[in-house]
N, CA and C atoms as a LAMMPS dump frame, in Angstrom:
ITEM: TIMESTEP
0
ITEM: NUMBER OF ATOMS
231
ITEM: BOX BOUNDS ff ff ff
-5.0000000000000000e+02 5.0000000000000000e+02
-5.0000000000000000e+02 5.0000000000000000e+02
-5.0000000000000000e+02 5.0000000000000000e+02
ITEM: ATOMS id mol type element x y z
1 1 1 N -334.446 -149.538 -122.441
2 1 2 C -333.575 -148.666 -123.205
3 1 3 C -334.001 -148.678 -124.663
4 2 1 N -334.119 -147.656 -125.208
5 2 2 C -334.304 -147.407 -127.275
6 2 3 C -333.19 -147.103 -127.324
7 3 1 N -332.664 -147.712 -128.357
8 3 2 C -331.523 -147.522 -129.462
9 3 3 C -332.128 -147.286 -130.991
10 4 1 N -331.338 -146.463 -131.318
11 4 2 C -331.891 -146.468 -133.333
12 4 3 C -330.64 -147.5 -133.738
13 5 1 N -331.026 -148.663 -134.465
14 5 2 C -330.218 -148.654 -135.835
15 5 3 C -330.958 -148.749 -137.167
16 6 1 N -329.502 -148.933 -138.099
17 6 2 C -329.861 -149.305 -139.817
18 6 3 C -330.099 -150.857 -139.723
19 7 1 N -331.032 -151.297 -140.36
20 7 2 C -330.489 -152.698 -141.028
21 7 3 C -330.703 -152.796 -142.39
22 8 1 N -330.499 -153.59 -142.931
23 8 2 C -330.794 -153.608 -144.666
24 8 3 C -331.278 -155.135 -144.826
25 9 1 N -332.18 -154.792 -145.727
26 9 2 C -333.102 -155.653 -146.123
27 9 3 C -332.483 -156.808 -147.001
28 10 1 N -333.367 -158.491 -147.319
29 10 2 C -332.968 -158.917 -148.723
30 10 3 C -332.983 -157.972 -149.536
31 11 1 N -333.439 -157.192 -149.939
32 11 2 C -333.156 -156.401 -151.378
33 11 3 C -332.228 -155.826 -151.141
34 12 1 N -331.513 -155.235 -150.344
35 12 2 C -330.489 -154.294 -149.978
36 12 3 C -330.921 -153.071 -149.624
37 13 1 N -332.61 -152.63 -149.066
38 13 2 C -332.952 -151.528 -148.683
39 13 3 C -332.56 -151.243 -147.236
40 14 1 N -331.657 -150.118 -146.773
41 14 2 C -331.827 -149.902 -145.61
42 14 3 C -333.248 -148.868 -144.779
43 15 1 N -332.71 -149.785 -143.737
44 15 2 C -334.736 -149.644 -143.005
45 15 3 C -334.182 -149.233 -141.646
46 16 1 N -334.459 -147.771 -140.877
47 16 2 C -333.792 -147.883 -139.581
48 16 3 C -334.825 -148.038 -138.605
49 17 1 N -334.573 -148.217 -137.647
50 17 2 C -335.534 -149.046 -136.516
51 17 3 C -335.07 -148.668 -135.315
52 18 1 N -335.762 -148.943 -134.254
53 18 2 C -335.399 -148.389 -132.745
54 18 3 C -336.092 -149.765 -132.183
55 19 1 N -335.247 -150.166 -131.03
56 19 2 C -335.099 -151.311 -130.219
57 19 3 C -334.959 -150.88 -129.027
58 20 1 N -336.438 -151.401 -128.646
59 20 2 C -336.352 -151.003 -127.123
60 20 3 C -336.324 -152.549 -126.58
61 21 1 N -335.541 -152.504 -125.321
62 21 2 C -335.665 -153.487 -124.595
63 21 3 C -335.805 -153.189 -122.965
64 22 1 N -336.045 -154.619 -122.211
65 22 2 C -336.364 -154.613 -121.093
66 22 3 C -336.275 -156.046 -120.387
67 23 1 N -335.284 -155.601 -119.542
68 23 2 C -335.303 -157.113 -118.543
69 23 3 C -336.256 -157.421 -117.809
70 24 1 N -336.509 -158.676 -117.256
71 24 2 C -337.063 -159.708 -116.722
72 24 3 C -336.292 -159.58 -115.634
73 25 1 N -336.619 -159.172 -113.824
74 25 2 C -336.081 -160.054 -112.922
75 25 3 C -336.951 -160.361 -112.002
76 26 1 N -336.118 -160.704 -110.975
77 26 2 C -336.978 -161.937 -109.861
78 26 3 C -336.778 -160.721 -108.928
79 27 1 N -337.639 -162.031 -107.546
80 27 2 C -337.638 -160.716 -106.417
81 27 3 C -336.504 -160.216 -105.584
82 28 1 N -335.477 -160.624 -106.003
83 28 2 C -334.019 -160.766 -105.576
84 28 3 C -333.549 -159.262 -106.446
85 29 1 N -333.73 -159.075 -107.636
86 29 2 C -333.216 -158.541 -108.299
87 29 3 C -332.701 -158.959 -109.695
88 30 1 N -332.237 -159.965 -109.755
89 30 2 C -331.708 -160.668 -110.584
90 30 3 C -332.314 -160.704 -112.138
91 31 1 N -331.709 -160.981 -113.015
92 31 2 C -332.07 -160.759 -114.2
93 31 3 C -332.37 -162.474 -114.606
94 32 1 N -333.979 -162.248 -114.898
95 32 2 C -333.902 -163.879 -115.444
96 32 3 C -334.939 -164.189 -116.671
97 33 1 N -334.324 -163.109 -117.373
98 33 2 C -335.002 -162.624 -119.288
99 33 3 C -335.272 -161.624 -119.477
100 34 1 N -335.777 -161.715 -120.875
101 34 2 C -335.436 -160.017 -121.554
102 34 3 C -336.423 -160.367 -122.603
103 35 1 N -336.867 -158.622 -123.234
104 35 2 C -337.817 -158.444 -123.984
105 35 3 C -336.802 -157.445 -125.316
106 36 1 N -336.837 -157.842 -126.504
107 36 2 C -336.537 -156.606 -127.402
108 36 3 C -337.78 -156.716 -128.093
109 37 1 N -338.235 -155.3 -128.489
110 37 2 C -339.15 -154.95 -129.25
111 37 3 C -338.634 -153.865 -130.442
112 38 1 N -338.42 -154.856 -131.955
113 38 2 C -338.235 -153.578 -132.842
114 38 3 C -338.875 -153.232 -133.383
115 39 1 N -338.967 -151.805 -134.078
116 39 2 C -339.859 -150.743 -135.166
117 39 3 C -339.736 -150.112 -136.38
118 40 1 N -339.691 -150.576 -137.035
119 40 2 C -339.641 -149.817 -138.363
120 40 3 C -339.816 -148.506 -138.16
121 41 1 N -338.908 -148.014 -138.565
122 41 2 C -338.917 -145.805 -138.284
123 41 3 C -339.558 -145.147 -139.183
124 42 1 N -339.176 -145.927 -140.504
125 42 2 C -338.799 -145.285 -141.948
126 42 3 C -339.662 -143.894 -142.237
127 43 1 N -341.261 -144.482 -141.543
128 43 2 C -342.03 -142.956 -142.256
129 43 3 C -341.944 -141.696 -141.115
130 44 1 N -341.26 -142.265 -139.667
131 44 2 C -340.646 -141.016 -138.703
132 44 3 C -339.861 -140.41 -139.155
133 45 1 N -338.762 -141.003 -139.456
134 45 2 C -337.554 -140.43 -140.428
135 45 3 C -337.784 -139.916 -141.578
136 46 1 N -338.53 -140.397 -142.56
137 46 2 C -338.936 -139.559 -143.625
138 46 3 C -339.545 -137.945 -143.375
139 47 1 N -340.99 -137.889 -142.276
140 47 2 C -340.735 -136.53 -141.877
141 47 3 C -340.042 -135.957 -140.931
142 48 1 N -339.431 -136.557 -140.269
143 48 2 C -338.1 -135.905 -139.41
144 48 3 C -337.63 -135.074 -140.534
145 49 1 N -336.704 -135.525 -141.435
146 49 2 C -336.113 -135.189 -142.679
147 49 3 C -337.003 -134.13 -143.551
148 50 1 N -338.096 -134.268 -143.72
149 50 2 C -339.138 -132.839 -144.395
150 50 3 C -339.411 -131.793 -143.219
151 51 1 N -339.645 -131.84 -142.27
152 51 2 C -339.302 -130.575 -141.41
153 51 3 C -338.521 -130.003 -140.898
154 52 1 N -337.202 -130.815 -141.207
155 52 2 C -335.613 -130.204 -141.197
156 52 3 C -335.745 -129.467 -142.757
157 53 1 N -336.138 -130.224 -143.94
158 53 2 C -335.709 -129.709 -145.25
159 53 3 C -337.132 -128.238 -145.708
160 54 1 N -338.185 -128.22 -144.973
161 54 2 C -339.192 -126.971 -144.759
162 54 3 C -338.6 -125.482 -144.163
163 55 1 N -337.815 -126.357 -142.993
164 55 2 C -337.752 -125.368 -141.795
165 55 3 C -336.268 -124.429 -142.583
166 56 1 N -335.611 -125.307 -143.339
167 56 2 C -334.565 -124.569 -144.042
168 56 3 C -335.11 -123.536 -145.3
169 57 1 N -336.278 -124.057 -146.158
170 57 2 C -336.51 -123.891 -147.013
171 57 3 C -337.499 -122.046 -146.843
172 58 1 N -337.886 -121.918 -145.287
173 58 2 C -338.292 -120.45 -144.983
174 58 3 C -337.543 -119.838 -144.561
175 59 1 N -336.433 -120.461 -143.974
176 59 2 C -335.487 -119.578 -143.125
177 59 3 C -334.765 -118.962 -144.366
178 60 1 N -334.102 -119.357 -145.571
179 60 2 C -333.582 -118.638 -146.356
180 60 3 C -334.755 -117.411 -146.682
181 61 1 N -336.269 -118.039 -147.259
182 61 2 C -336.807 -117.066 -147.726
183 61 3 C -336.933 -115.676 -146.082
184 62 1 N -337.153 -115.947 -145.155
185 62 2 C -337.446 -114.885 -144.322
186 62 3 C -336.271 -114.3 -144.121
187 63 1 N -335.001 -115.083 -143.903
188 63 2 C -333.54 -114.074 -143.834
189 63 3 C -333.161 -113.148 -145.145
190 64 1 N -333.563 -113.818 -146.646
191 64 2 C -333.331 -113.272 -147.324
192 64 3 C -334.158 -112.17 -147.771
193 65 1 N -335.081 -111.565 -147.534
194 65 2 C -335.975 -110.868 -147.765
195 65 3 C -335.846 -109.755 -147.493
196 66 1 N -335.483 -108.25 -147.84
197 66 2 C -335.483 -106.998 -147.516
198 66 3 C -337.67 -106.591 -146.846
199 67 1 N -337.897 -107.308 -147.16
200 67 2 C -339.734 -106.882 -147.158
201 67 3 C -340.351 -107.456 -146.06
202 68 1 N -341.194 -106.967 -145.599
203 68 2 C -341.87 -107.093 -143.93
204 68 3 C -342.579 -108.332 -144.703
205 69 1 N -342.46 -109.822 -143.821
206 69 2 C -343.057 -110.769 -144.046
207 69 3 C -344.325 -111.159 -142.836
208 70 1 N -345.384 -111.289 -143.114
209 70 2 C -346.044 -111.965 -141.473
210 70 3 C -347.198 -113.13 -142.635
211 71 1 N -347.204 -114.009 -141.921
212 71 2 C -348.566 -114.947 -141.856
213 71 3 C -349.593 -114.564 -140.796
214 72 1 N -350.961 -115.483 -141.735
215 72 2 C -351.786 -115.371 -141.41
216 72 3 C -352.813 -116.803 -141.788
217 73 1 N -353.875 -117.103 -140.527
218 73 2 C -355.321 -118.159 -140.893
219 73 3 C -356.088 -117.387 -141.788
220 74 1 N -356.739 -118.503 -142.191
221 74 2 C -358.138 -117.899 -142.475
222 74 3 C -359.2 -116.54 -142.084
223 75 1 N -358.974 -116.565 -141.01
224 75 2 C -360.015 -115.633 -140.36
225 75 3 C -359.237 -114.53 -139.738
226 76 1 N -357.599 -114.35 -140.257
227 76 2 C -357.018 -112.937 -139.988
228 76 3 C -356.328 -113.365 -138.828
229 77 1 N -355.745 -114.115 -138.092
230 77 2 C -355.161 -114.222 -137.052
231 77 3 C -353.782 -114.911 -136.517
C-alpha cells in the first residue's frame, strides 16, 4: 500500500513523502513482518504544482482571447 504524508523536519521544514509498505508472510498465510519504504516527494510535488499553475496560466489566456490561437514545432506541425 502508498500513502502520502507531511512530516517536518529539525528545522521545521515540511517534506511530504509516500510510504509504501508490504508484509512478510509464511506459507500458511500469516503475517510474520513488514517492510516500509519512505520517499521524499518534494521535487514531484513541486512540479505537480507547476503544471497545475501552467495549465491555469493558458487556459485564461486561450478562454480569454477573442483571436484564433493555434501552436506550432519547429518544422510547422
Amino acid at each position: 500500500h502508498n500513502r502520502e504524508y507531511e512530516i517536518t523536519s529539525i528545522e521545521g521544514k515540511k517534506i511530504p513523502i509516500i510510504c509504501s509498505t508490504s508484509a512478510f508472510r509464511d506459507a500458511g498465510g500469516r503475517v510474520t513482518g513488514g517492510i516500509e519504504i519512505f520517499k521524499d516527494i518534494s521535487e514531484l510535488k513541486s512540479l505537480q504544482e507547476e503544471i497545475v499553475r501552467r495549465e491555469k496560466k493558458y487556459r485564461r489566456i486561450f478562454e480569454g482571447s477573442h483571436d484564433m490561437i493555434y501552436t506550432t514545432n519547429l518544422q510547422g506541425k
